[in-house]
Structures are given as C-alpha cells and as structure tokens.
Backbone as a chain_set.jsonl record, in Angstrom:
{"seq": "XXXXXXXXXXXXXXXXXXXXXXXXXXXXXXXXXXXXXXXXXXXXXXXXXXXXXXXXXXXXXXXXXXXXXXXXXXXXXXXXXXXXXXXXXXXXXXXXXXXXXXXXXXXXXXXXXXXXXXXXXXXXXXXXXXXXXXXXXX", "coords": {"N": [[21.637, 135.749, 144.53], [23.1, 133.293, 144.9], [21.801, 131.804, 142.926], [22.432, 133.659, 140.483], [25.035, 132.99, 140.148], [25.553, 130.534, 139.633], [23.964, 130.366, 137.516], [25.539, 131.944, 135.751], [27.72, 130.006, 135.763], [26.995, 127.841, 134.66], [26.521, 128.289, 132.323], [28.517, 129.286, 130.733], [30.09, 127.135, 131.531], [28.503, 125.614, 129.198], [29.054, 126.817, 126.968], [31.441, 126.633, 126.313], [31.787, 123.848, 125.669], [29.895, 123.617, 123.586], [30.838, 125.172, 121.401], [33.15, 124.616, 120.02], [31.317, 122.611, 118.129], [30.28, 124.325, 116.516], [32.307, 126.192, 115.34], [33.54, 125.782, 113.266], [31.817, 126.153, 111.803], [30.273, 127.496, 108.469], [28.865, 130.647, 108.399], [25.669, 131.933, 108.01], [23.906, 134.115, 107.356], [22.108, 134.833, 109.527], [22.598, 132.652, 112.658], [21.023, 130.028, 114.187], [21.45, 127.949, 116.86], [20.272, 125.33, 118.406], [20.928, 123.406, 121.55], [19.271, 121.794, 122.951], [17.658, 118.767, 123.623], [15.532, 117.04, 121.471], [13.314, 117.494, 122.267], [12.195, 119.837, 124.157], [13.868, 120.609, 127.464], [12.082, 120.249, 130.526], [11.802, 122.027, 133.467], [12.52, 121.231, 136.537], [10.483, 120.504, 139.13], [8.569, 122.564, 138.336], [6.584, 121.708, 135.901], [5.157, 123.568, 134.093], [7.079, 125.316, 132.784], [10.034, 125.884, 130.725], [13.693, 124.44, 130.315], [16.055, 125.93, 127.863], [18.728, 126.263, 125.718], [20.867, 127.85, 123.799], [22.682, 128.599, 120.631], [23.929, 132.06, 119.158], [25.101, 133.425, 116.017], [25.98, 135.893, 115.117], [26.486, 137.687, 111.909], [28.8, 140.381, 110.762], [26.954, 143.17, 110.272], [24.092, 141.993, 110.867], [21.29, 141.587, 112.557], [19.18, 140.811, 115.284], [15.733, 141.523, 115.266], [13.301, 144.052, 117.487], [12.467, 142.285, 120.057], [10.64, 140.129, 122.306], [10.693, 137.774, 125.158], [8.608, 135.162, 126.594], [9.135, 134.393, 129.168], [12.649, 134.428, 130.955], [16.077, 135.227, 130.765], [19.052, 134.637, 129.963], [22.129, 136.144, 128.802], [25.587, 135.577, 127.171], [28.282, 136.977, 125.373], [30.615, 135.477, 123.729], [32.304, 135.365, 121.454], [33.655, 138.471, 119.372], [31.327, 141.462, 119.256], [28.427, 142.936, 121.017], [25.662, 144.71, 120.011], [23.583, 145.755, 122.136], [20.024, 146.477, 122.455], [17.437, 147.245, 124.951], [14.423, 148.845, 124.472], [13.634, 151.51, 124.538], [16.125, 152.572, 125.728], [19.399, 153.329, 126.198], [21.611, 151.825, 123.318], [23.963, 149.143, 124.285], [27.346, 148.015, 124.351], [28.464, 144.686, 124.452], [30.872, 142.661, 125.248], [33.426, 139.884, 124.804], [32.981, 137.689, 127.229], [31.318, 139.512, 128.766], [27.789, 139.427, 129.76], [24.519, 139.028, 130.482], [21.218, 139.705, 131.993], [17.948, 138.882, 131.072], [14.919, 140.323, 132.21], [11.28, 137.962, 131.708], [9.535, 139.365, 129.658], [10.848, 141.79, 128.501], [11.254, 143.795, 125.886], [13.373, 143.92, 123.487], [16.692, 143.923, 121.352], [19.302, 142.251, 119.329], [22.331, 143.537, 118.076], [24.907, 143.275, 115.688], [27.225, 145.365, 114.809], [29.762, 145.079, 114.66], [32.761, 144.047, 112.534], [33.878, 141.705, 112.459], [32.463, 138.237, 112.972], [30.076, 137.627, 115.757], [29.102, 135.648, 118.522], [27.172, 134.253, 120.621], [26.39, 132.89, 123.479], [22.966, 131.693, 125.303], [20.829, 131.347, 128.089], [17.689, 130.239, 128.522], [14.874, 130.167, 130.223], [11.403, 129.491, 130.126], [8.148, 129.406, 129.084], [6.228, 126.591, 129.348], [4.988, 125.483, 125.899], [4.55, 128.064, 124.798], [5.273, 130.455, 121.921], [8.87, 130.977, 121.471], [10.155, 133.277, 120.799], [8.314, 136.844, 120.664], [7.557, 138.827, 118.175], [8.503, 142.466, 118.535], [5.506, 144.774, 118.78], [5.034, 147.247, 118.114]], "CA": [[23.056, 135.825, 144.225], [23.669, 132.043, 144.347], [21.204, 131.698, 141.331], [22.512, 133.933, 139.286], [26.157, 132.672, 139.795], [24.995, 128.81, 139.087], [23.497, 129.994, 135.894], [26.88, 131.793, 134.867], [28.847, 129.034, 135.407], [26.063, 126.897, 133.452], [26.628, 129.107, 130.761], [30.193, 129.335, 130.498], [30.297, 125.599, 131.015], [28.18, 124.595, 127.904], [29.485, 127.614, 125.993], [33.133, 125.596, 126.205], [31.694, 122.63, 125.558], [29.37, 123.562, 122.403], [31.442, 126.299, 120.987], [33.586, 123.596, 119.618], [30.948, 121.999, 117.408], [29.964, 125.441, 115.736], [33.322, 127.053, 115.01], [33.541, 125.253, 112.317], [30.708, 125.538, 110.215], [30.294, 128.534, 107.529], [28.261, 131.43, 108.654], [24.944, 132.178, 107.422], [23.212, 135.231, 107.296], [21.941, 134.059, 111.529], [22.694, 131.354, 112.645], [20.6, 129.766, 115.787], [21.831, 126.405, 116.652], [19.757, 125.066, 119.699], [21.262, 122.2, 122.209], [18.201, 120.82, 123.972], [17.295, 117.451, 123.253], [14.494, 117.392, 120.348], [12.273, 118.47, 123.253], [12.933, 121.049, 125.657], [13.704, 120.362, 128.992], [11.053, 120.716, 131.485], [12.267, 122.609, 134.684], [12.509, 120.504, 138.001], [9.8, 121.092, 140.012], [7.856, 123.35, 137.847], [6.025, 121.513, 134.93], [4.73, 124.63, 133.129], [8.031, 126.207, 132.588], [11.449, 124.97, 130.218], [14.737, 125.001, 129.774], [16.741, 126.005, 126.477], [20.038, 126.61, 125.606], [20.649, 127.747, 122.283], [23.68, 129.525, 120.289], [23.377, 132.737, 118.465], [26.319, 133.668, 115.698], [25.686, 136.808, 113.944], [27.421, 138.494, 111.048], [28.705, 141.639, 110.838], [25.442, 143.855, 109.885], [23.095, 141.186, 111.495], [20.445, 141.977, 113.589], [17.726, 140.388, 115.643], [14.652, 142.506, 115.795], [12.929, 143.828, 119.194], [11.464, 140.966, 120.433], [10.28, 139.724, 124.012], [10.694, 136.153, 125.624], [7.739, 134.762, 127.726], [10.024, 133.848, 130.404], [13.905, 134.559, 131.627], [16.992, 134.84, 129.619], [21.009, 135.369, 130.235], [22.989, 135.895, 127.62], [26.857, 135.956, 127.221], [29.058, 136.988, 124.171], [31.554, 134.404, 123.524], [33.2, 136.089, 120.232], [32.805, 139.27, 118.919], [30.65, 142.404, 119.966], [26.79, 142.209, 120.384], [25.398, 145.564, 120.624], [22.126, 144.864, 123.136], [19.222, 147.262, 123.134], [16.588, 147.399, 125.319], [13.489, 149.569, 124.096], [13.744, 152.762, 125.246], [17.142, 153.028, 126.861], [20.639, 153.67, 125.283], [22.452, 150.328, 123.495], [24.821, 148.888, 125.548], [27.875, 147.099, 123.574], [28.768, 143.819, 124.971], [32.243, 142.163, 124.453], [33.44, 138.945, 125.149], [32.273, 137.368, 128.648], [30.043, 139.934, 129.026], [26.489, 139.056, 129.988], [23.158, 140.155, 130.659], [20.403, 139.247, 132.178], [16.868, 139.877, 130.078], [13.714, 139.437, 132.527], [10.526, 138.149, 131.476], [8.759, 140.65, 128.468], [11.618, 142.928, 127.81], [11.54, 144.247, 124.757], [15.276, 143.844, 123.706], [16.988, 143.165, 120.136], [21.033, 142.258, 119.096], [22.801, 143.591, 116.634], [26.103, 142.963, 115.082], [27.571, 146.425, 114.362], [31.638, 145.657, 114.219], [33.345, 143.787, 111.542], [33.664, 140.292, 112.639], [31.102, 137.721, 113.452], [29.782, 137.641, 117.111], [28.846, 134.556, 118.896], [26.591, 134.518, 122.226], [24.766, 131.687, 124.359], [21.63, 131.992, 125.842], [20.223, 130.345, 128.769], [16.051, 131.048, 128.555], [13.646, 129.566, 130.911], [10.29, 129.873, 129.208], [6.488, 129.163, 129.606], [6.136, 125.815, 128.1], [4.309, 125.832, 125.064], [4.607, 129.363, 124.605], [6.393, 131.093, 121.897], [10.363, 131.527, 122.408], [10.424, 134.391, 121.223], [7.322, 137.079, 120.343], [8.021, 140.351, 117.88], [7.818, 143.774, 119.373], [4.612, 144.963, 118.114], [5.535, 148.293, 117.264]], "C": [[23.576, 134.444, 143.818], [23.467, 131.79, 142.965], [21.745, 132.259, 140.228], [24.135, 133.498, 139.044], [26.521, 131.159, 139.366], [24.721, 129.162, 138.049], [24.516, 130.606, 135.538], [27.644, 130.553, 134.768], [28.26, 127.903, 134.45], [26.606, 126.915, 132.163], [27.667, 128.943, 130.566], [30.798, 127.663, 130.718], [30.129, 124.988, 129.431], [28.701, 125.662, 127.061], [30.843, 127.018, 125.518], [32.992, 124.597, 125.672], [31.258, 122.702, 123.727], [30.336, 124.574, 121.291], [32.285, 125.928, 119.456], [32.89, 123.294, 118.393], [30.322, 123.516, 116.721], [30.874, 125.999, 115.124], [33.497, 126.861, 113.878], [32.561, 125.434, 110.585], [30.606, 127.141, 109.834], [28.845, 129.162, 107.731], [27.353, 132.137, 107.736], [24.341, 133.43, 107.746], [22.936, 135.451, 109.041], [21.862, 133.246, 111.191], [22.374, 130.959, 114.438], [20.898, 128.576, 115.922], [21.209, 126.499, 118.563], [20.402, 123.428, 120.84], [20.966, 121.563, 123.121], [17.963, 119.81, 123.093], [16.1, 118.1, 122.115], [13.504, 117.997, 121.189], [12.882, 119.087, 123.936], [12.949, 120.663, 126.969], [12.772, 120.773, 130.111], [12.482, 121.239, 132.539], [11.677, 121.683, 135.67], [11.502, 120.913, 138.473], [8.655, 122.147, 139.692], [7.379, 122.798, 136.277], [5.796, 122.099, 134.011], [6.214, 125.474, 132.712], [9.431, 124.942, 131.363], [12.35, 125.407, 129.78], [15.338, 125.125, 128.283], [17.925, 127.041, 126.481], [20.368, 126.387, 124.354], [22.139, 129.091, 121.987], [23.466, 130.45, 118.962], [24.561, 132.787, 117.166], [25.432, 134.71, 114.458], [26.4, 137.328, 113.26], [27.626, 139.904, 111.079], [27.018, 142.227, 109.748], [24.178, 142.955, 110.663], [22.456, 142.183, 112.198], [18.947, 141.199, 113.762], [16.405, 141.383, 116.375], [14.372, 142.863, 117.401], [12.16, 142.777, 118.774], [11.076, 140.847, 122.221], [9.995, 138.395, 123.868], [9.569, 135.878, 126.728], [8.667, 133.615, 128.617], [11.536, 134.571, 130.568], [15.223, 134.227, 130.665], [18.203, 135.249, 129.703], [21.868, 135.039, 129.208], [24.202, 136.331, 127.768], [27.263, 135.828, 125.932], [30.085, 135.979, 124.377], [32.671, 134.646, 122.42], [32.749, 137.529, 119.639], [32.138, 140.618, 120.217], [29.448, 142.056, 119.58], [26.873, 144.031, 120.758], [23.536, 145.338, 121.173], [21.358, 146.235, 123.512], [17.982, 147.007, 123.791], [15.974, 148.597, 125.01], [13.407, 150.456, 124.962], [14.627, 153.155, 126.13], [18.199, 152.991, 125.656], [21.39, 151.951, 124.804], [23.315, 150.347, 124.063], [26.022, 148.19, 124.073], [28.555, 145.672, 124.615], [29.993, 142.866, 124.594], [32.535, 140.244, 125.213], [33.561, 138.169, 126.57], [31.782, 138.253, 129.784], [28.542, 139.29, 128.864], [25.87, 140.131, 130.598], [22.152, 139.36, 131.053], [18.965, 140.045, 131.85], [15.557, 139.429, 131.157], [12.622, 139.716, 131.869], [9.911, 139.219, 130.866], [9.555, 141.737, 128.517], [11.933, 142.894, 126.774], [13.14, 144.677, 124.753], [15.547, 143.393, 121.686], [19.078, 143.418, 120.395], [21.193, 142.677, 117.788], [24.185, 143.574, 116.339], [26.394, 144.307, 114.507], [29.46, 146.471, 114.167], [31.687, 144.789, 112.694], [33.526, 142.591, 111.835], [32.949, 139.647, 113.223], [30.877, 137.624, 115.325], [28.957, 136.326, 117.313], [28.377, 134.446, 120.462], [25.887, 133.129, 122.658], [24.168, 132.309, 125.15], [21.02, 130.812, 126.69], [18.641, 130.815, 128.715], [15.381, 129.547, 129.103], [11.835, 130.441, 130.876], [9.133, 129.396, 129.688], [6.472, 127.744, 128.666], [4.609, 126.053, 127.397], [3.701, 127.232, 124.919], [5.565, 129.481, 123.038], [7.862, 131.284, 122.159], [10.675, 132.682, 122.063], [8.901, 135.399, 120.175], [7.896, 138.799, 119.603], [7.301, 141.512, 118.638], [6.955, 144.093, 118.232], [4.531, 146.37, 117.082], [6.574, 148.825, 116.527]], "O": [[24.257, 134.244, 142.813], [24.297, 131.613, 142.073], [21.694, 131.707, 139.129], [24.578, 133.612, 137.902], [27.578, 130.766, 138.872], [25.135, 128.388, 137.186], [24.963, 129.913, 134.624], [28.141, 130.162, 133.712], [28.919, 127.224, 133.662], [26.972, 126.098, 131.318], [27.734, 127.932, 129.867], [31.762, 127.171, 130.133], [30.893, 124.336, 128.718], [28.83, 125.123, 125.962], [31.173, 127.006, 124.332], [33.97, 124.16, 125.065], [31.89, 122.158, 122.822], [30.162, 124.25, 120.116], [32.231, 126.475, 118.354], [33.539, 123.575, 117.386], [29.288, 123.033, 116.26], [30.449, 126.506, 114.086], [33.658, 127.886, 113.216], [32.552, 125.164, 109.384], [30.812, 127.99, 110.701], [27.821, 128.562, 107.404], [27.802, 132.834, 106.825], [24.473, 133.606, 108.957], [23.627, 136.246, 109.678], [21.424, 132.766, 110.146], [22.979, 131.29, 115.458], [20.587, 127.901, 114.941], [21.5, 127.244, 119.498], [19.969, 122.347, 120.44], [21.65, 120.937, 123.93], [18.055, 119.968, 121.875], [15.847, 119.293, 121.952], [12.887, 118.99, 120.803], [14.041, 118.918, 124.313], [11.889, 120.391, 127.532], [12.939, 121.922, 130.522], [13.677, 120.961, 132.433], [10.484, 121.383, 135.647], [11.442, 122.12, 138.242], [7.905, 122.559, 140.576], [7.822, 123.492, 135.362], [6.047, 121.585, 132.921], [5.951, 126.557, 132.189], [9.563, 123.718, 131.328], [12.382, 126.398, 129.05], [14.97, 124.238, 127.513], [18.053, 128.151, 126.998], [20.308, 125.315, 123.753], [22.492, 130.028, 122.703], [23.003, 129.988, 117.919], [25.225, 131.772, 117.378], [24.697, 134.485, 113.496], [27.388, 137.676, 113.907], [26.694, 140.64, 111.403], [26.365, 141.689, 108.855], [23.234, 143.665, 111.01], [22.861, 143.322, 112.431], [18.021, 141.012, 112.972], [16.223, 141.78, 117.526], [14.912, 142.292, 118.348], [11.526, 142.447, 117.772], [11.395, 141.654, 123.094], [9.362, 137.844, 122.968], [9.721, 136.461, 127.801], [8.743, 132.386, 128.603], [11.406, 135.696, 130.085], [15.355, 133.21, 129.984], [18.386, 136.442, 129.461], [22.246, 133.929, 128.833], [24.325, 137.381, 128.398], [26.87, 134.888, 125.242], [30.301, 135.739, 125.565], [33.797, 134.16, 122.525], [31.551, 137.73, 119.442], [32.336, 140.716, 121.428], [29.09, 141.384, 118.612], [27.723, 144.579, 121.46], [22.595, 144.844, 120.552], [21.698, 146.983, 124.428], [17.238, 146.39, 123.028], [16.688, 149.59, 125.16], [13.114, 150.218, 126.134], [14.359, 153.854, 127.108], [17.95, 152.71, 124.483], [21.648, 151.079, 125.633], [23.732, 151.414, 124.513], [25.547, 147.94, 122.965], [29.185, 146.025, 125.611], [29.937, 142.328, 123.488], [31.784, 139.664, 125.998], [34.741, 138.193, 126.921], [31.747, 138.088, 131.003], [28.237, 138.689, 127.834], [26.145, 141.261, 131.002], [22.088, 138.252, 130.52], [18.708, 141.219, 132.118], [15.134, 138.28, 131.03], [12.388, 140.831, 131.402], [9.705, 140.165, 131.626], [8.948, 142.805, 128.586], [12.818, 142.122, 126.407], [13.841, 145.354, 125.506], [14.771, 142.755, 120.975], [19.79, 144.154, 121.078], [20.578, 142.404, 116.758], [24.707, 144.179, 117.275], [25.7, 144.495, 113.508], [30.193, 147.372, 113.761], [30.784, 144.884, 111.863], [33.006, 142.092, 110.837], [32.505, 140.205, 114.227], [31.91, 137.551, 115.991], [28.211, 135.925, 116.419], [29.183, 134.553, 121.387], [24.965, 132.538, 122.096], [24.57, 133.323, 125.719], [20.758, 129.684, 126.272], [18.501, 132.02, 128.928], [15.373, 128.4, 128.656], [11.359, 131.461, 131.373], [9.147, 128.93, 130.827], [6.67, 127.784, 127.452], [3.568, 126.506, 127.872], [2.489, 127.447, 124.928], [6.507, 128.698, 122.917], [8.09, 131.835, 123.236], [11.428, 133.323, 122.796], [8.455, 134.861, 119.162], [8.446, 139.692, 120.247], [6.178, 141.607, 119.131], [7.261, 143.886, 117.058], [4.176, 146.531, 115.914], [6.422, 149.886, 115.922]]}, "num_chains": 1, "name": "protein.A"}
C-alpha cells in the first residue's frame, strides 16, 4: 500500500514538473519523450533492475500496439483519454488522473480513440539491459 502510494505521488510529481516542457511542442504522429538522464537509473539496492520515466502524447487515432514490458509499469493520463487494453479482457477508458498499474509481461496496448490528443506518464522499472518494451507476438 505504502509502495504503491510513493510511486503515485512520484508520478504526479514529475508529471507537474515535465508536463511543462512538452506542452509546447507540435504533436507528431507519437510522441515518447523520456526524462532519465542519458542512462537509466539503476534501482537502489538492486543492480540488475532500472528506473525510467518517460512521457507518452498520442493523437487522436494513435495507437501503441500489444506489447509487454520486462519489468513493472504505472501509468497515469494527464490529458485526454487513453483507452488501455489488456489482451484478452474488455478496454478500459482512462481519463485524466486515472492510472494503472501494468505488472511484469502483460500484454497491454494504448490507444487514442477521442478527438483530442492524450498525454500519460509512465513510471517502468525494468530488467536492465533488457528491452523496454517487447511486441506481442501474435
């Protein structure tokens, strides 16, 4: 419970903070803008693992395929609707400071289905040197 209310407020911290330096700029087809140092942050205490914090902004029609993350991933809308499916269950639509938490190898994709652009951060703690993210195969 603590954990997962430390990583909202994470989130909703740097989402305030970075939000700012994106609003601005003219929307491309996706647009991933990442705000880890040129390297990724190792995780405290756990060498093999790292942090990343990265912003999504999709256009209406967008969509990011299924995919799966080798590791942990909470995502919150910030503008906009995401609609968020997980593989083999009903989409969900997600509105603004809604979140989700994706664990480890769930097959999951976003898609942009309203009319104005949608804008989400993502906290993902990953395998280092892995992949960040791996297409669903089928």
């Amino acid at each position: 419970m603590y954990q997962r209310l430390l990583v909202r407020i994470v989130v909703v911290a740097a989402a305030g903070t970075f939000a700012a330096v994106t609003l601005s700029q003219t929307l491309p087809r996706r647009e991933i803008t990442s705000y880890a140092a040129a390297d990724p942050t190792p995780l405290e205490g756990d060498p093999t693992r790292e942090v990343r914090l990265i912003s999504i902004v999709l256009p209406p029609g967008a969509v990011i395929n299924f995919h799966r993350h080798n590791g942990d991933q909470w995502q919150m809308v910030q503008e906009g609707e995401v609609t968020f499916t997980i593989k083999g269950q009903a989409p969900r639509v997600l509105k603004v400071g809604d979140s989700v938490y994706i664990p480890r190898g769930t097959v999951h994709r976003n898609q942009n289905l309203g009319e104005k652009p949608s804008r989400s951060v993502e906290l993902m703690i990953v395998d280092k040197g892995k992949p960040l993210g791996v297409p669903d195969a089928e």
